[in-house]
N, C-alpha and C positions, 0 to 999 in steps of 0.2 A: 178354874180358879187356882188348881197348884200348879200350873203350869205358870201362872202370873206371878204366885209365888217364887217360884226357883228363877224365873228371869232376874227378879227384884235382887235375892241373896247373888247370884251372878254378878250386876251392877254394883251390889255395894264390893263386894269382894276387889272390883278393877278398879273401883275410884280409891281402894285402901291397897293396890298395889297388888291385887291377884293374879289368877291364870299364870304363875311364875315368873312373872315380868316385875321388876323393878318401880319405883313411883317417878322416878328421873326418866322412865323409856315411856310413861306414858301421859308424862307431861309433855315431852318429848312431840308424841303423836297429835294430843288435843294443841299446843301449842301452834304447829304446823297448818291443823286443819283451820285453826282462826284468823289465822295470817290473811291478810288483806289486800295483798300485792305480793308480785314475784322477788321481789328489792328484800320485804319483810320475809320471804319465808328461806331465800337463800342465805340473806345475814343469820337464820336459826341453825341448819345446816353448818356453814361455817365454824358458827361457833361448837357444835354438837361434834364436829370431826377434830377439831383441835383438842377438846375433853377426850373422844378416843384414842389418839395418837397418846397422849400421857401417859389411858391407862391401860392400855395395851404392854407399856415396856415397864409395865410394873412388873415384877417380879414374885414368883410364886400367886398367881392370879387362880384363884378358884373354877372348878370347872364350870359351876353353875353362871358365876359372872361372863367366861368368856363365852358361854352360848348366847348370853343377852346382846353380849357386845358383840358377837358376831351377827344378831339376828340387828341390832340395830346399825353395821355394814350394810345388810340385805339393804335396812329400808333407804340409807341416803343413796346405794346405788339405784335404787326403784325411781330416784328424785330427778335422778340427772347429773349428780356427784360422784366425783373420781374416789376411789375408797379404796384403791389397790393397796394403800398401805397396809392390810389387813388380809391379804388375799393370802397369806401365808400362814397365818392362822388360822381359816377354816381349813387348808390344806390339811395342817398337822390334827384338828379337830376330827377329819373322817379317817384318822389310828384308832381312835378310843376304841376300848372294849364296849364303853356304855351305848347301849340303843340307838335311844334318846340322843345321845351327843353325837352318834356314829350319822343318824339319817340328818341331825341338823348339818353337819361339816359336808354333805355331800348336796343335800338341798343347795347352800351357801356356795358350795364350786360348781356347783353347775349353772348358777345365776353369774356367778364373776370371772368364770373363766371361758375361752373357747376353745377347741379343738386344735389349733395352732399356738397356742399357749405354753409359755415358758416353764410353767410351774406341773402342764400335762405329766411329763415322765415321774413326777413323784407320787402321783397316784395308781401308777400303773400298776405296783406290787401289792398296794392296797386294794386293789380292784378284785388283784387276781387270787386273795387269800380269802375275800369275802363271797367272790362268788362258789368257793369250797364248803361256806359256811355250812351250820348246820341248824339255823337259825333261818329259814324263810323269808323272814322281814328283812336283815343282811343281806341276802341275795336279792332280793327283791331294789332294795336301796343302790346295790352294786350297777343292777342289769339300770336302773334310770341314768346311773353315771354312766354307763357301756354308751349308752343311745343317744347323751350327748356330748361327749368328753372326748371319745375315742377316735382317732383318725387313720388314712389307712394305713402309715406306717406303724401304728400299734396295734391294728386288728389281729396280726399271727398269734400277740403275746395273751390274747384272751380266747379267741377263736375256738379251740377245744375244749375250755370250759365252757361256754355259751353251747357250743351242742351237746354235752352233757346235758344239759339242765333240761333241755328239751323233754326227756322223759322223768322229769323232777313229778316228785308226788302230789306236788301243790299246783292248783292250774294256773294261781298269778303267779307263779315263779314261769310255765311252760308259755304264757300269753307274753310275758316281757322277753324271754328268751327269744319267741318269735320275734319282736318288733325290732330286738337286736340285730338280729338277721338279716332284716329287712336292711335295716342301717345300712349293715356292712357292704348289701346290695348296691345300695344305692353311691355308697364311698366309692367301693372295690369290687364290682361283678365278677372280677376273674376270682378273687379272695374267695367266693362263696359257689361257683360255680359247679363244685361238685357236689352241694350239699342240696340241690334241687328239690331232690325225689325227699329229702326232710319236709319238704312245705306241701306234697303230693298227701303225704301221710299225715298229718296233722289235719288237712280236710275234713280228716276222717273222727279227730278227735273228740270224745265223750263229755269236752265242756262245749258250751255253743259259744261260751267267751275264744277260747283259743280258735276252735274254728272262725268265729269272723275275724280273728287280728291274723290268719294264715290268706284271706281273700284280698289282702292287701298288700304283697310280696307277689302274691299268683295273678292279680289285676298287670303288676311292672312286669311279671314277664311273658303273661298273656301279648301285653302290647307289644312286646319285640319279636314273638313269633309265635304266631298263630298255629299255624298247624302243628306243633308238637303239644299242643294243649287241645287237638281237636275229641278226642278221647274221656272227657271231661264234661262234657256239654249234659250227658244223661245226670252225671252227677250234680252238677250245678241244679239243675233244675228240680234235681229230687230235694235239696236242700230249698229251692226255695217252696218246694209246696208245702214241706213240712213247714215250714214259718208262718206258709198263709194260713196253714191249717190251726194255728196255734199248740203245737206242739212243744215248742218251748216255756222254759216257766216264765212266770210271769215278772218276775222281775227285770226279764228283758223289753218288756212294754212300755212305750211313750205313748202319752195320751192317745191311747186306749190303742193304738195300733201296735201288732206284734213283730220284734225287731225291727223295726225302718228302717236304721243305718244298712243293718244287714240286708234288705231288699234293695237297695239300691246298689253296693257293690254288686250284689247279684244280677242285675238288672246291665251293670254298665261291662261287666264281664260276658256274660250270654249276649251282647248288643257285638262284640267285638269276635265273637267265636261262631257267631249266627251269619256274617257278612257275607251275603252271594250264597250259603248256604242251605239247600232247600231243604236237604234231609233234617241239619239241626235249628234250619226252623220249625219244620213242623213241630218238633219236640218241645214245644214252648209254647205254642196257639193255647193250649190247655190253660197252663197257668195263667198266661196272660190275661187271656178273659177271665179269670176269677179275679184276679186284681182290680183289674176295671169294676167289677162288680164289689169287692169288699172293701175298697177304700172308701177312706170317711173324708167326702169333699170339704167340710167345715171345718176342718185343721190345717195348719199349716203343714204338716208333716205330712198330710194324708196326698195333698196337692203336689206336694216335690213327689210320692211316691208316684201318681200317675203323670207327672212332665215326665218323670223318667220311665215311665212306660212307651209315653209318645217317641222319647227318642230310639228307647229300642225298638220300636215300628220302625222307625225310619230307616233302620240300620239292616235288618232281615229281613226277608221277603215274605212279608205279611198276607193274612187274607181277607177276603174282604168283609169278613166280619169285625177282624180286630181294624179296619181303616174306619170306619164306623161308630167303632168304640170311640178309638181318639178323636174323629171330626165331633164325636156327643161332648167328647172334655174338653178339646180348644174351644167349642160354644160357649160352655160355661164359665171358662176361663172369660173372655171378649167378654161376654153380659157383666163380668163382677165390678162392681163401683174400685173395687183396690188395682191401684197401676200394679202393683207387683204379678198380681195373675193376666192381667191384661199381656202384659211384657212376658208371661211363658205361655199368651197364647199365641200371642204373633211367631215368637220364636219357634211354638211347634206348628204353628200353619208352614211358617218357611220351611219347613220340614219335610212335611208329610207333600207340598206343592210338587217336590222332584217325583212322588209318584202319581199323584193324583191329581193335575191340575184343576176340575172341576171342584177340590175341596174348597178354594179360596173367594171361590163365587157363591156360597154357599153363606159367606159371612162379608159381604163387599160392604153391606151401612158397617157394620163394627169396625171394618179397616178405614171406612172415611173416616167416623169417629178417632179411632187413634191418632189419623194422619193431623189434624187440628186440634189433637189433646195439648194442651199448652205443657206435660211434661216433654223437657226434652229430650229424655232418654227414651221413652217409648216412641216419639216422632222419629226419631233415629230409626229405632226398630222397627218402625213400619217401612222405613224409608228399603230400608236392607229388602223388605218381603216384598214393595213393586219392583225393585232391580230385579228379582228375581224370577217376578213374574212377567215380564216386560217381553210384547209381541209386536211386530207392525202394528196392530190394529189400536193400542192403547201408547205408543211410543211417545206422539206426540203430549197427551198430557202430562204421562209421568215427569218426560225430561221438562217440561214445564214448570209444576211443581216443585222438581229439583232443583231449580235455576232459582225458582222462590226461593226459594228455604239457603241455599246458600248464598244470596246475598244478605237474608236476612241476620246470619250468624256473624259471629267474630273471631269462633274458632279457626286458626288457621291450617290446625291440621285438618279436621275434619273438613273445610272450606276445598282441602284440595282432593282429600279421596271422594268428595262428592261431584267436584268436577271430573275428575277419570272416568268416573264412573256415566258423567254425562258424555262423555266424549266419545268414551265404547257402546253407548246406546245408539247412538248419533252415527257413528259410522255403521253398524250393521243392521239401523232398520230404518232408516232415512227415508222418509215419502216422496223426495224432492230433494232436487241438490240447492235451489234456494233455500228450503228449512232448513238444509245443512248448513249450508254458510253461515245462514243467522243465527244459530244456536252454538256455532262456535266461536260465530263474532261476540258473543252473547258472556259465553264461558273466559274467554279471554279479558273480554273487559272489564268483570267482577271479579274476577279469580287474580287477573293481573298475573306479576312473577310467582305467586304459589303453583301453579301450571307446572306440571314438567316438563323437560327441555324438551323430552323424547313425544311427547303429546305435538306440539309444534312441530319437528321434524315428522310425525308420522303424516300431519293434517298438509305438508308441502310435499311430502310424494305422494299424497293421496291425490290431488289436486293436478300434479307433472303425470300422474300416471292413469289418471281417472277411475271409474269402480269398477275395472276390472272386463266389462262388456267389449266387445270389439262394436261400438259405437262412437267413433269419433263426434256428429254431434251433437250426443249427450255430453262430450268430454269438455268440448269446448265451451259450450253452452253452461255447464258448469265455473269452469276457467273466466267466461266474462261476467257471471255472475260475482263471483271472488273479486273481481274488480271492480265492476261497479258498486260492491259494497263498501270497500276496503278504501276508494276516493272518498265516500261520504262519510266515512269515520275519523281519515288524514288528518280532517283539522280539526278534532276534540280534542279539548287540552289535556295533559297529563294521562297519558294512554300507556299500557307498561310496556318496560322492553322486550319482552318476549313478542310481544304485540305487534310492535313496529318491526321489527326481524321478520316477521312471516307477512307482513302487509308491504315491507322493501321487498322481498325477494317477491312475493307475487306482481307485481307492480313490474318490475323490471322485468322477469321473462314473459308475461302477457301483457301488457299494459298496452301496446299499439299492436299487437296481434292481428287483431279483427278490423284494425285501420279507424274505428269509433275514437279515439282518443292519440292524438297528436303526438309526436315525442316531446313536444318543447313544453306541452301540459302537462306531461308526468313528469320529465325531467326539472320542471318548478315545483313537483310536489314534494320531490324527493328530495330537493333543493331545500325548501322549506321545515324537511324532516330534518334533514341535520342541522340546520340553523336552529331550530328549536330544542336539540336535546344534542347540545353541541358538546355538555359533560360525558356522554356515553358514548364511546369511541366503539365500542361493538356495535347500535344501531348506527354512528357516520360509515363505518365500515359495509356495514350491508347497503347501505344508502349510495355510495362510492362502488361498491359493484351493481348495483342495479344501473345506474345511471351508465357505468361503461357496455352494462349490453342493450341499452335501449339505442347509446352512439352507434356498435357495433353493427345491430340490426339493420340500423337506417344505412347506413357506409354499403354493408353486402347490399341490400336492395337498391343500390345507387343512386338515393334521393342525397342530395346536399343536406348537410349536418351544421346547422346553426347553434353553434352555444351558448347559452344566455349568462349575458352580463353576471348573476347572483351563482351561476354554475362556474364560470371561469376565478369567479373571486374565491367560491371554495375549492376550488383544485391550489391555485396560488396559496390558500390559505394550508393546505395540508402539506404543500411541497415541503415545508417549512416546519410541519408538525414532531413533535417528540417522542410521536409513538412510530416506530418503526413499520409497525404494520398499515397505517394511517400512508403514509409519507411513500409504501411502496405501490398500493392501490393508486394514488396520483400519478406517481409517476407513469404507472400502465396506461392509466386514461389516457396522458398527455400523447406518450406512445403511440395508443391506439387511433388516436384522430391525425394521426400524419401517416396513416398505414392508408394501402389502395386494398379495393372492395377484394377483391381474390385472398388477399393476406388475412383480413379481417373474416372472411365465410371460412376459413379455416382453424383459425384460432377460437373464435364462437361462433358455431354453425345455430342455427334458428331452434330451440325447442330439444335440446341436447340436453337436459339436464338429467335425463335419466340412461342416457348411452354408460356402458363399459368405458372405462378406458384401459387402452391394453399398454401396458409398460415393457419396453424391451428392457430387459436387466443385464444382457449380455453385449447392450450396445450394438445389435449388431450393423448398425448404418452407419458405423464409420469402417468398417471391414477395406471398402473400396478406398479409403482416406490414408488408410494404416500401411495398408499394401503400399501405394504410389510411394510412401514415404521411405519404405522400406527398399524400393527399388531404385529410387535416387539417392541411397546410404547411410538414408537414417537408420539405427540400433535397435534393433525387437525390444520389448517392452522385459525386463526381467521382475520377476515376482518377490515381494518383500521376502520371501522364505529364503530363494538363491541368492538375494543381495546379504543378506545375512550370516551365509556361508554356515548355515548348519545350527544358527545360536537359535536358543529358546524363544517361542513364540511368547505372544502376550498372554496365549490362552493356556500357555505351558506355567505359565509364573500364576495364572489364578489357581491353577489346579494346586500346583505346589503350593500355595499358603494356603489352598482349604485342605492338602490333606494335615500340614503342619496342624490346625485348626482343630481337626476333628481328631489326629490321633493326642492332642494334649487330654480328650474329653476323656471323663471316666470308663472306665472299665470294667465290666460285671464279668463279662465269660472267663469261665475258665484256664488257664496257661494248655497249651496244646501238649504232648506229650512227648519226648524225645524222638526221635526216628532214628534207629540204628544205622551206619552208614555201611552203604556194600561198596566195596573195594572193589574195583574197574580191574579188569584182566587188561596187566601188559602188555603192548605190543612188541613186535620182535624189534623194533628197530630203537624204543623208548625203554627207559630204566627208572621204574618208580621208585619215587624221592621222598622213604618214612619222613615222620615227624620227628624234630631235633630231640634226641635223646637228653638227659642229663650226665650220663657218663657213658663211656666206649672205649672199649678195649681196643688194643692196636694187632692189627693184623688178623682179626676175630670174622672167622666169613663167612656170608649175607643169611643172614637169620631169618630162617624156617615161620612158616606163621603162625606155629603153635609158641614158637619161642617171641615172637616177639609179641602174641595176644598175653603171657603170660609176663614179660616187661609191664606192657601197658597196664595191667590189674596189677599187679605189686606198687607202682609209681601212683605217688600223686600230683599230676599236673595241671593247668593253666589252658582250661581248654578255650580257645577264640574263636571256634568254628561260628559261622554267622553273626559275627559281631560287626555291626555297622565300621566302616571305616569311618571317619570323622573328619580328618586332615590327611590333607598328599594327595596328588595323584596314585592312581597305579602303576607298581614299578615292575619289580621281576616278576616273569609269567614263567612257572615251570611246565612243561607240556603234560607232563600227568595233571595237572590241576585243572585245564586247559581242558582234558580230556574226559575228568570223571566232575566239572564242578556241576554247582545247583544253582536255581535261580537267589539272588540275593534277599535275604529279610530285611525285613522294617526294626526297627530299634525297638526293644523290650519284645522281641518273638513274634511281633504282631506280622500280616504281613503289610505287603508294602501300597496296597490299595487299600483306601476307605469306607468301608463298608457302612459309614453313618451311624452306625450306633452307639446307643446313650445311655442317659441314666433313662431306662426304664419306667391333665388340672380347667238413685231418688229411694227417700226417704220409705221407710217400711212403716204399709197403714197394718191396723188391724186386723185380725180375719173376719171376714162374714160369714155368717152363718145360712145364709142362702149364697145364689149368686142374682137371682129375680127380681128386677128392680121396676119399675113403675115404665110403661114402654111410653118414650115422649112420641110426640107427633113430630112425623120422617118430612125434612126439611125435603120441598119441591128441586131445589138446589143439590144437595146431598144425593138426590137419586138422579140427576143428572151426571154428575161425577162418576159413580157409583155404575153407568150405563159405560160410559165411556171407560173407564176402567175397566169392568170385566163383561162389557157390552161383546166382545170379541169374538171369533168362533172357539168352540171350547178347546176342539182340538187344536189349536195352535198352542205348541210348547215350546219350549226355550232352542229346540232345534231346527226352528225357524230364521233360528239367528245363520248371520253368512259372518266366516270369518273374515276377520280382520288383514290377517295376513293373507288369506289368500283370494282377496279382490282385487288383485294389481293385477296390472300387466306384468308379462315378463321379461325380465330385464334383458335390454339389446345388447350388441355386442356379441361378440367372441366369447368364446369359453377358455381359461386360463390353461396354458400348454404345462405341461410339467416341463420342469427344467434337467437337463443332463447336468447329473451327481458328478464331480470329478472326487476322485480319491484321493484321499492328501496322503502326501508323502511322509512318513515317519521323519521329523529332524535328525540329523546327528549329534547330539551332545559334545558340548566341547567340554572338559572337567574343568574345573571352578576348585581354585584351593579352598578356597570361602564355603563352598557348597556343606553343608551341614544335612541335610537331606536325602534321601536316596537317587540318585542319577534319574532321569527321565528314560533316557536311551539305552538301547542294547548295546554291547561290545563283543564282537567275534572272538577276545579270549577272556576268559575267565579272569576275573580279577584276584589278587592272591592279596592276603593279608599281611601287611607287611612285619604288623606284632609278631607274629610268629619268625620271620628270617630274623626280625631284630633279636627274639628270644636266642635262636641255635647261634648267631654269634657270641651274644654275651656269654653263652655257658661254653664254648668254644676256649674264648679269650680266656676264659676265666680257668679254667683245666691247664691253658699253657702257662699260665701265670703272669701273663702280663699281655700289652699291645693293647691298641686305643681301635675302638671300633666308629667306623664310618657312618655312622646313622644319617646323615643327610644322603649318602650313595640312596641310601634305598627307596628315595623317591625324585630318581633320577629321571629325566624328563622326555628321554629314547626310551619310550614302554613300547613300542613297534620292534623293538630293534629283534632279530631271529635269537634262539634260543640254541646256545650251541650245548648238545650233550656229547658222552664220551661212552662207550658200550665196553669199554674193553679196560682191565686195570693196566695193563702194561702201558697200553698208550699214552694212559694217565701220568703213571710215574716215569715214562719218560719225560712229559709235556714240564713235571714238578721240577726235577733234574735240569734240564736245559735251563729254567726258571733260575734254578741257582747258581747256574754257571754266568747268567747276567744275561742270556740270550733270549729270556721271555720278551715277549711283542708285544704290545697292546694292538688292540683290533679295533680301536676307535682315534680317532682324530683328535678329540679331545686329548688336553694336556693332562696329567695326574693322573694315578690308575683308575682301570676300569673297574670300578664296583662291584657293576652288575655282575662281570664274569668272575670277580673272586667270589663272590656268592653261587653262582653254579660248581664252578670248582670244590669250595668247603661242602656243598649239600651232595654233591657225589664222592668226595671223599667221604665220610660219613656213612653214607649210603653205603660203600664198601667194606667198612668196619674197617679202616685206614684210620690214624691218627695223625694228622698232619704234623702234629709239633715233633713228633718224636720221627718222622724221614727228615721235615727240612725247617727246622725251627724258623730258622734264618725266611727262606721263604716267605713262610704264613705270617710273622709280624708283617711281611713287605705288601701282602697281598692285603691285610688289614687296615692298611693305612702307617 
C-alpha cells in the first residue's frame, strides 16, 4: 500500500512538471506518444526543433534549461531527426564542473557524435583532465566517452591515463578501464600490444566484475593465438568451478543460476584452448559433468548454458561420458514443444555427428519431425544436419527431399546454396549415372540461371572425363544417357540458359557417337535451339559450335554431310549478325564444310575436348620459313629495343610515373643522417680540383689539408652536393669527380627507388518448464523415412565421400616445357632536357653539377670586376668529349701567355670559344692558387666570353 502510495505522488509530480523536466518537454513527450500517423508526429518534431534553434541562441541561457534542451536534442535525435544544430552544446556542457551537467553533456556526445566526428578533437582535453579526476563518477563518465568517442588516432592522447586507472581503487573505475582497452584493441592492436600481460593480471582481480569484463579482451586474443595462452587453461577452469560452486555473491545470479554470462565466456574460451588438446581436455571432464548436472533446464539461461557446453564437446576431445551427457541434452532439447530449443538441438546434433555418427540415429523420428515442421528456419536447419550426414546409402532420399524443398521456396539465395549442395551430393555418392543425369537435369531446371556457372562446367568435364574409373563403358554409357535425356528436355519451353549451354555442348560432342541418333536429327535440334531463344546469343553460340562439330565429325568419318534447309538459313542468318562473335562461328562453319576429311580430323579430332593443347610461344615452325627468307636477302627481324637505339621502353615510362607517384606520397621516416665524404687519394697523373673558394690569393701554393679543412669551417657556403639536377644535360666531367663520385639521390635525400611506403581501415516462444510432452502415435510413413535415412550401416561416415576433384581422369597431353629466360639488356638512356626525374640508366662518368662551376665563375668574375659569364657553355652538348688536364704550372702559364699573344687555338671545330675548356683552365688555375686576372686580365675576359 505505500508503495502505491509513492507511485501516486511520483505521477502527480510529472503531470505538474516533475523529475526536473519542464511541462513543455513533457507535453512534448505525451504529445508525440498520441500522434496517430508518421505525417502527425514529424509535423510535432518540426515544430519542437524550430522552438530549440531560438532558444538555444538566446543568450545567458540557464544551466538547468540547457540540460533540458539538451536532453530534449537526445529525444528528437532518438526520433529520426537531424539535431546537429545543437551538437555543440552538449560539447561545451561535458566542461562543466557540475556532475549532473558533466555526465548529461557526455551522455548527449556520445549519442550525437561518432569517432570520425568533426567536434571529436574538442573533447579530447576534456577527457583527458577528467579521467585524472578525483571524483570516480568523472572518471567513470570519462572512461563511457573513451569506449565510444575515441579513435585510433587519439588513443596516444589518453592511453596512459586509461592504464593508470587500471589500479584505481574503485572496481567500476578498473572494469571500464578494462573495456577501454579492449576498444583500443580492437581499433589499434599494435597501440596496446604491449599492455598484454595488463589483462593476464586482472584475471586475477579481487572483484568478479573486473575479472569477467578482462575474459572479453583474453576471448580476442585467445582467438589469434592459441598457444601463447596455452598456460591458462588450469586457470580458466579453476574460475569456473568456483562459479559452479557458487562462490560468488549473489548478486551476480540470474534466475537462480550463478554468473551465466561468466560461464559461457568460460565455456567458449576453454572450447578454443582445449582443440586437439588431450592433456587440457582432460582438465575440464570435471567441470563439465557438473554443469550438465547443475543446470536448471527450465530456464532460458540455464539451456544457452548447456548448448554451450555441447559446443565445447564438440570442440575438445571428449569422453564418453561427457558424449552422453549431451546426446541426454540434444533429446530434450528435440522433445520440447519451443522451436528455439528444438533449433539448438539440431545445431548441436550437427555437432557432436563429426564424432559420433551413431548419435543422430538415436533421435531419427525427431529429425523427421523437424524436417516437416512448417518453421522455416528450423527446416533449414535440419536441412544443414542431413548434408551432413549424407552416405551412399541414404543419398538418394536426402537429395530428394532437397530438390522438394527448393522448388518449393522463393528464396533465391538460399534456392542456390541448396542446389550446390545437391550437386556435391550427386557427384560423390551417385548410385547410377542415370540418377545422376536426372537429378541434375532436375537441379537445373528448378534452379534455372541461379546455378553457378562453375556447377555447369564442372558437370561437362564430368561427363568429357567420366568418374574417374578406367572403364570406358561406364563412361559412355554414361555420356548416351546425357543424351537421351537432354533430347527429351530440348523441346520444354523456357528452359534456362545455363541449361541449354550444357545440353548444346553435350549434344554436339556425343550426340552421333554411338551412331543411335543421325546428325541431320540433332543438327534440327540444335537448329531449333537457336531459333527459339534467338535473343541469347551465348546459347546461338554454343548452338553454332555444336553443330560445326557434329558437321566436322561426319566430314572426318567420310559420310556425305547434308545441311538442312532451317541450318543453312541460320548460318546466312548470322553471316550478317552484329555480334562479332556470332558472325565469326558462321563463317568457321561455312569454312569448315568446304574442307576435305584429313583437314577437318585435324582441326577437331573425335572426343578431344579434354586434350592439352600445347602452344608454341616461340613460334618455332616458322624457323625453316625465316631462314629461306633470310638466305634469299631478306633482313633479320630487329627487336623494338634496337630499333629504338637505346630510348626508354614502355615499361621504363610505367616505372617512372609510379615512382613520380609514390615519392609525392607522404613521408613518416626519419631524414637519413649526413655521411661525411672521404676524399679519394690522387693519382699521380690527375690534380684534384677543391671546391671554388670565395676568395684567393695570387701566387699562394696548394694548400695543405689542415689548411684548407680550416678554410672550409670558417666559410659559410652553398653546399649542392646531391642535389637533383633538374635542367641540362650533363656537361663538364672533371676526372677527380669521375673518380671519387657516388651513386646519384632522389630529390628531398630519398633514395632513387621506391620503397612503397605510406601513411602508415522465428519468433521466441515461452520456456517450458518440462520438455515431456504427450508421445503421438509414430506415423507408419514417418518410420519409413526414418529407415531410410538412418536405415544405413552405422559405420559409414562422411569419408565415404570420394572427391570431387579427384574423380577425373588425368588430363592428356603434354606437360608444359619451361620456357628459356633471355636476359634483357639494360637500355641506354638518352638524356631528355625535359626529363625532371632521375635518369633510368647508368653513365660511365660521373655526372658533375653544373651549379657549382656556375658558382666558381660567378665569384671569379666577380673578384675581377667585370666580364659576362657564359652560362649556356655549361651545358654544352660534347659531354663525351676527353678531359684535358695540365700537372705542371709552368706549362700552364706558358699555355696562358701564348693565349695573349693571340696564338691560343681552340680544340674544337666549333666556332666561338670553347667553354668547356675555359672552365678546366680557371678550376686549375685556382687549384694552383694562381689568380688569373692579375697574370693576364686581358685573357680571362676573352676566355669568359
Amino acid at each position: 500500500m505505500e508503495q502505491l502510495k509513492t507511485i501516486g505522488r511520483e505521477l502527480a509530480m510529472g503531470s505538474q512538471g516533475g523529475f526536473g523536466q519542464s511541462k513543455e518537454f513533457l507535453d512534448l513527450v505525451k504529445s508525440i506518444g498520441e500522434s496517430r500517423s508518421k505525417a502527425e508526429e514529424d509535423r510535432i518534431v518540426l515544430s519542437e526543433i524550430d522552438i530549440l534553434k531560438r532558444k538555444l541562441l538566446e543568450p545567458d541561457v540557464p544551466k538547468r534549461k540547457m540540460k533540458e534542451y539538451i536532453i530534449r536534442l537526445v529525444y528528437i535525435e532518438m526520433l529520426g531527426h537531424d539535431a546537429s544544430f545543437g551538437y555543440i552544446h552538449a560539447v561545451k556542457m561535458t566542461h562543466d564542473d557540475n556532475l549532473l551537467l558533466k555526465r548529461t553533456g557526455y551522455l548527449a556526445v556520445t549519442l550525437f557524435l561518432d569517432e570520425d566526428h568533426d567536434l571529436i578533437i574538442l573533447i579530447v582535453n576534456t577527457i583527458q583532465k577528467d579521467l585524472r579526476s578525483d571524483n570516480y563518477l568523472v572518471v567513470c563518465a570519462a572512461l563511457n566517452a573513451v569506449c565510444r568517442l575515441i579513435n585510433e588516432e587519439t588513443i596516444p592522447a589518453v592511453l596512459p591515463q586509461v592504464v593508470d586507472l587500471l589500479n584505481h581503487g574503485k572496481e567500476a573505475v578498473r572494469k571500464k578501464a578494462i573495456m577501454a582497452l579492449h576498444r583500443f584493441h580492437r581499433k589499434s592492436p599494435s597501440s596496446v600490444s604491449h599492455l598484454v600481460s595488463n589483462f593476464r593480471r586482472k584475471l586475477c582481480d579481487s572483484d568478479p566484475g573486473v575479472m569477467g569484463a578482462t575474459l572479453c579482451p583474453l576471448f580476442d586474443l585467445i582467438s589469434e593465438d592459441v598457444a601463447s595462452y596455452k598456460d591458462l587453461v588450469s586457470s580458466f577452469v579453476g574460475i569456473l568451478k568456483q562459479v559452479t560452486e557458487r562462490k560468488l555473491p549473489k548478486s551476480y545470479d540470474y534466475h537462480q543460476m550463478p554468473a551465466p554470462f561468466i560461464q559461457i565466456k568460460l565455456l567458449k574460451i576453454m572450447a578454443l584452448l582445449s582443440s586437439g588438446d588431450k592433456s587440457a581436455s582432460d582438465m575440464m571432464y570435471m567441470v563439465l559433468g557438473d554443469l550438465f548436472r547443475k543446470c536448471d533446464s527450465s530456464t532460458n539461461i540455464g539451456n544457452a548454458i548447456l548448448y554451450e557446453c555441447i559446443r565445447c564437446i564438440s570442440c575438445i576431445i571428449p569422453s564418453p561420458k561427457l558424449l552422453e551427457d549431451a546426446a541426454e541434452a540434444i533429446s530434450k532439447f528435440l522433445k520440447s514443444d519451443s522451436h528455439n530449443l528444438k533449433y539448438m538441438g539440431i545445431d548441436g546434433l550437427g555437432r557432436l555427428i563429426k564424432i559420433s555418427s551413431d548419435i543422430a540415429e538415436q533421435h531419427q523420428l525427431a529429425v523427421i519431425d523437424c524436417l516437416e515442421d512448417p518453421d522455416d528456419t528450423l527446416k533449414r536447419k535440419t536441412f544443414e544436419l542431413l548434408y551432413k550426414m549424407t552416405k551412399s546409402s541414404n543419398v538418394e532420399v536426402i537429395v530428394d527431399r532437397m530438390i522438394d524443398y527448393m522448388i518449393s521456396i522463393n528464396d533465391n539465395h538460399y534456392k542456390t546454396e541448396i542446389a550446390s549442395r545437391c550437386v556435391e551430393l550427386a557427384e560423390q555418392f551417385a548410385p547410377s549415372n542415370q540418377w545422376f543425369i536426372q537429378i541434375m537435369n532436375k537441379v537445373f531446371e528448378h534452379a534455372g540461371d541461379l546455378v553457378n556457372i562453375k556447377v555447369a562446367h564442372n558437370l561437362m568435364r564430368l561427363i568429357a572425363e567420366g568418374f574417374g574409373e578406367d572403364d570406358d563403358d561406364a563412361d559412355n554409357k554414361l555420356r548416351l544417357s546425357a543424351v537421351e535425356s537432354y533430347l527429351q528436355i530440348i523441346s520444354e519451353p523456357k528452359l534456362p540458359s545455363l541449361f541449354l549451354q550444357v545440353i548444346s555442348w553435350v549434344l554436339g560432342e556425343y550426340g552421333t557417337a554411338d551412331g543411335k541418333y543421325s546428325a541431320s536429327y540433332i543438327s534440327g535440334k540444335l537448329c531449333d535451339v537457336a531459333d527459339a531463344y534467338s535473343s541469347d546469343e551465348t546459347v546461338k553460340g554454343y548452338a553454332v559450335s555444336a553443330l560445326m562439330k557434329i558437321y566436322a565429325f561426319e566430314i572426318a568419318s567420310g559420310r556425305k554431310v547434308d545441311v538442312l534447309p532451317e541450318c543453312q538459313s541460320l548460318i546466312e542468318e548470322l553471316l550478317a549478325s552484329h555480334s562479332t562473335d556470332l558472325q565469326q562461328r558462321a563463317y568457321e562453319l561455312q569454312a569448315l564444310l568446304a574442307l576435305d576429311a584429313r583437314a577437318v580430323e585435324s582441326i577437331l579430332p573425335l572426343d578431344a575436348s579434354c586434350e592439352d593443347i600445347e602452344v608454341d610461344k616461340d613460334l618455332s615452325f616458322l624457323n625453316g620459313y625465316i631462314q629461306q627468307a633470310i638466305e634469299s636477302g631478306a633482313q633479320p627481324y630487329v627487336s623494338e629495343r634496337e630499333r629504338s637505339g637505346g630510348m626508354f621502353e614502355t615499361t621504363d615510362y610505367h616505372s617512372q610515373d609510379h615512382h613520380e607517384v609514390t615519392s609525392h606520397a607522404l613521408r613518416f621516416e626519419a631524414y637519413e643522417l649526413p655521411k661525411p665524404s672521404v676524399p679519394s687519394q690522387p693519382s699521380a697523373a690527375l690534380v684534384p680540383v677543391p671546391e671554388p673558394s670565395y676568395y684567393s690569393e695570387p701566387h699562394q701554393p696548394i694548400s695543405t689539408s689542415s689548411s684548407v679543412s680550416e678554410r672550409e669551417s670558417s666559410e659559410i657556403k652553398l653546399r649542392l652536393d646531391g642535389v637533383k639536377q633538374k635542367w641540362g644535360r650533363p656537361s663538364y666531367q672533371s676526372s677527380t669527380s669521375a673518380s671519387s663520385s657516388t651513386p646519384p639521390q632522389a630529390a628531398n635525400g630519398t633514395s632513387t627507388h621506391s620503397d612503397g611506403g605510406g601513411v602508415a581501415s522465428s519468433s521466441s516462444s515461452k520456456p517450458r518448464s518440462s520438455y515431456e510432452s504427450k508421445k503421438p502415435e509414430i506415423d507408419h510413413e514417418k518410420q519409413r523415412l526414418a529407415a531410410s535415412l538412418f536405415g544405413g550401416s552405422s559405420s559409414s561416415s562422411r569419408s565415404d565421400r570420394k572427391s570431387s576433384s579427384g574423380g577425373h581422369k588425368p588430363a592428356k597431353g603434354t606437360a608444359n616445357k619451361p620456357l628459356a629466360t633471355v636476359p634483357k639488356e639494360s637500355p641506354i638512356p638518352v638524356p631528355d632536357l625535359l626529363d625532371f626525374d632521375e635518369p633510368t640508366g647508368t653513365s660511365d662518368v660521373a655526372a658533375t653539377d653544373p651549379f657549382k662551376e656556375l658558382e666558381g665563375l660567378m665569384e671569379s668574375s666577380r673578384q675581377d670586376g667585370g666580364g659576362s659569364t657564359d652560362v649556356m657553355g655549361l651545358y654544352s652538348t660534347d659531354a663525351s668529349a676527353p678531359v684535358k688536364t695540365t700537372t705542371s704550372v709552368d706549362s700552364l702559364l706558358s699555355e696562358l701567355s701564348d693565349s695573349s699573344r693571340g696564338t691560343y687555338h681552340q680544340s674544337q671545330t666549333t666556332k666561338g670559344p670553347n667553354s668547356k675548356e675555359a672552365l678546366e683552365k680557371d678550376a686549375l688555375v685556382r687549384q694552383m692558387g694562381v689568380n688569373p686576372t692579375s697574370q693576364n686580365p686581358t685573357l680571362f675576359k676573352d676566355l669568359l666570353g
